[in-house]
Phi, psi and omega in degrees: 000143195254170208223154205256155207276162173307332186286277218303355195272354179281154162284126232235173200202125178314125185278356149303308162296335167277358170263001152290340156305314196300295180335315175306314166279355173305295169325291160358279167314309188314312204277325176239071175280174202263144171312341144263021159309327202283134140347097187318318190277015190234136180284120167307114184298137190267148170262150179236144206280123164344302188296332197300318171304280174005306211255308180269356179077201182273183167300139213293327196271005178221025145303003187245309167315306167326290168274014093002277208313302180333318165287302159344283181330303195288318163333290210298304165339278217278311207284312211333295171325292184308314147334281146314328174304301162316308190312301158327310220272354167242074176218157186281157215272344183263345176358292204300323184238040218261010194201013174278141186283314170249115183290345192304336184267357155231155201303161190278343149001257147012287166266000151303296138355317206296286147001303198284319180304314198302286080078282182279012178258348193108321184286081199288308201304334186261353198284286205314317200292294195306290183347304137358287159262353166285310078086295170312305197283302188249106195244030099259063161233101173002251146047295184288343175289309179310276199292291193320307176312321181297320182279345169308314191278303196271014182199332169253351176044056142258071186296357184286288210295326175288339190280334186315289193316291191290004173264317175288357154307301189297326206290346191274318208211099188262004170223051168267118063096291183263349154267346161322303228279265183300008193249003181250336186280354200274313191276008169273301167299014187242000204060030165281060196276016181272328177288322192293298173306303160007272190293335181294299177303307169344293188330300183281323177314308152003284186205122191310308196264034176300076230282332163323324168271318177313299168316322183298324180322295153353295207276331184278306209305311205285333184266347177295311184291318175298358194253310212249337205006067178241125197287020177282307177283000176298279193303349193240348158302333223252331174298324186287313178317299177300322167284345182269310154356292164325296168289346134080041178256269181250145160114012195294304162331315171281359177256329159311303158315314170273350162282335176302308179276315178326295167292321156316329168289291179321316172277032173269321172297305191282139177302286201280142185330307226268314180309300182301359200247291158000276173320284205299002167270314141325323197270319200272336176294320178293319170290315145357260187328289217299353149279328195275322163317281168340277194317335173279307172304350172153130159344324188268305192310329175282328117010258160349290140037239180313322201268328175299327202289320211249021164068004137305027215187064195303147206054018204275117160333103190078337176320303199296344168309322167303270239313020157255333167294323199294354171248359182286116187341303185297338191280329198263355179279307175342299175295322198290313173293288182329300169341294172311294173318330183274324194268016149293332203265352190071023161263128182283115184273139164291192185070014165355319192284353209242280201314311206276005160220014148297319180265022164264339120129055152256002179245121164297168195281307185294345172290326185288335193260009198258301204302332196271008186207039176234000000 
């Protein structure tokens, strides 16, 4: 028997299974390499933990950037407010609430305010419409009734819809005073005037001393005559005009004024020479007053007057009712003296060209004083 080699006494191990070992640790190496693998000549990046930055701040090469931000920052801090402040003080008056889903959730106050900014802005047509809906919601609040009729009447002169306004107004509140008030002046632009004395009269049952209506009373009575020239409305134009005189609170001047065209309009009606004349001395005594009254509150109101008296002043209620007077001896010694008095005070008249050759003596003195009242 032969005796077997070193070899053959090992065990011999299958060659599938040892190239699956191998494969195996390959995997291995791949997953965990080892530290002595790295290259001797190459240094390891130390890692540094996220708080250590944190902490130490950014790199040193993006100092400029920091403070860039830094400023930025401190800009914004001071204009920012102020920005908004502008924003506020020019935005518009409906602004604040220009994005409420329901107006029934602000007071009605609020859109009353609100209304009233549009109103000094100019913006009648959006003043009325909130005015308006506020109405809807709350449809006894005065106020609105009140300030929409006036811009209806006084600024878009759609006198159907202000009359519209203060009568639904009144149905809430019948016996209020100032829509009484204004709803006889709506029906007066349209030329109703048995409604206007009406709603007028109303007022004054209200309140005796209304001293506004009263005056007003005057003027329907007065333009009533002038329409009808039935001397009923004459005597009670002539009664209101003397009471607010009387009482001697606001319009006296302006009632002075219109009893003043009032008796001119009168001497135009009467036949004999004496009457008329009567009136028209009447008429100049009264304008009198009603400048010499002005003329206390200050040089320019008496002035203002004075131009109204002598129809510098275009469009004046009655003004054109002087104009039968303006050549008459008493009217024009009248003008003529006031004239004098504002211009001791350094107030200056038109017609320059007629005084500056007047006091040059080629223009006579009654031609200077007839130019100074045409």
């Amino acid at each position: 028997m032969g005796v077997p080699n070193e070899e053959g006494s090992k065990k011999e191990v299958p060659k599938s299974e040892a190239l699956e070992e191998q494969v195996q640790k390959e995997e291995i190496q791949k997953k965990e390499p080892l530290k002595d693998n790295v290259p001797k000549n190459e240094v390891k990046k130390k890692e540094v933990p996220n708080e250590k930055i944190l902490k130490e701040g950014a790199p040193k090469k993006f100092w400029w950037f920091t403070g860039v931000m830094s400023v930025l920052a401190a800009l914004i801090m001071v204009f920012l407010p102020e920005a908004i402040k502008d924003r506020k003080a020019t935005s518009s008056p409906e602004q604040p609430y220009e994005n409420a889903l329901n107006l029934s959730e602000l007071p009605p106050e609020q859109l009353y305010k609100e209304a009233l900014k549009l109103s000094e802005h100019l913006e009648y047509k959006k003043a009325v419409t909130k005015l308006e809906n506020l109405i809807s919601i709350w449809d006894d609040y005065i106020s609105a009734y009140i300030l929409g009729g006036r811009l209806y009447m006084e600024n878009l002169y759609e006198y159907q819809n202000a009359q519209n306004m203060f009568q639904k107004g009144l149905d809430k509140d019948p016996r209020n005073r100032e829509l009484l008030f204004y709803l006889g002046v709506a029906y007066h632009k349209t030329g109703e005037f048995d409604s206007a004395i009406n709603f007028n009269n109303k007022a004054l049952d209200v309140d005796s001393n209304f001293i506004i209506a009263i005056y007003n009373h005057g003027i329907y009575n007065h333009d009533y005559w002038k329409k009808c020239e039935n001397d009923s409305f004459y005597l009670k134009a002539k009664k209101y005009y003397e009471k607010v005189i009387r009482l001697g609170q606001e319009h006296v001047s302006d009632a002075m004024f219109n009893l003043a065209a009032l008796f001119v309009t009168r001497s135009q009606r009467e036949n004999p020479n004496h009457k008329r004349t009567q009136y028209v001395n009447q008429a100049v005594g009264f304008l009198y007053q009603a400048i010499e009254r002005d003329a206390e509150q200050g040089p320019r109101q008496g002035r203002e007057r004075l131009e109204k008296v002598t129809g510098k002043i275009p469009g004046v209620e009655y003004g054109e009712d002087l104009e039968p007077i303006r050549k008459c001896p008493n009217y024009i010694k009248m003008i003529k003296k006031w004239k004098d008095q504002f211009s001791e005070l350094g107030y200056e008249f038109p017609n320059r060209f007629y005084s500056f050759f007047y006091v040059k003596g080629v223009i006579d003195s009654d031609y200077f004083l007839l130019s100074l009242v045409q």
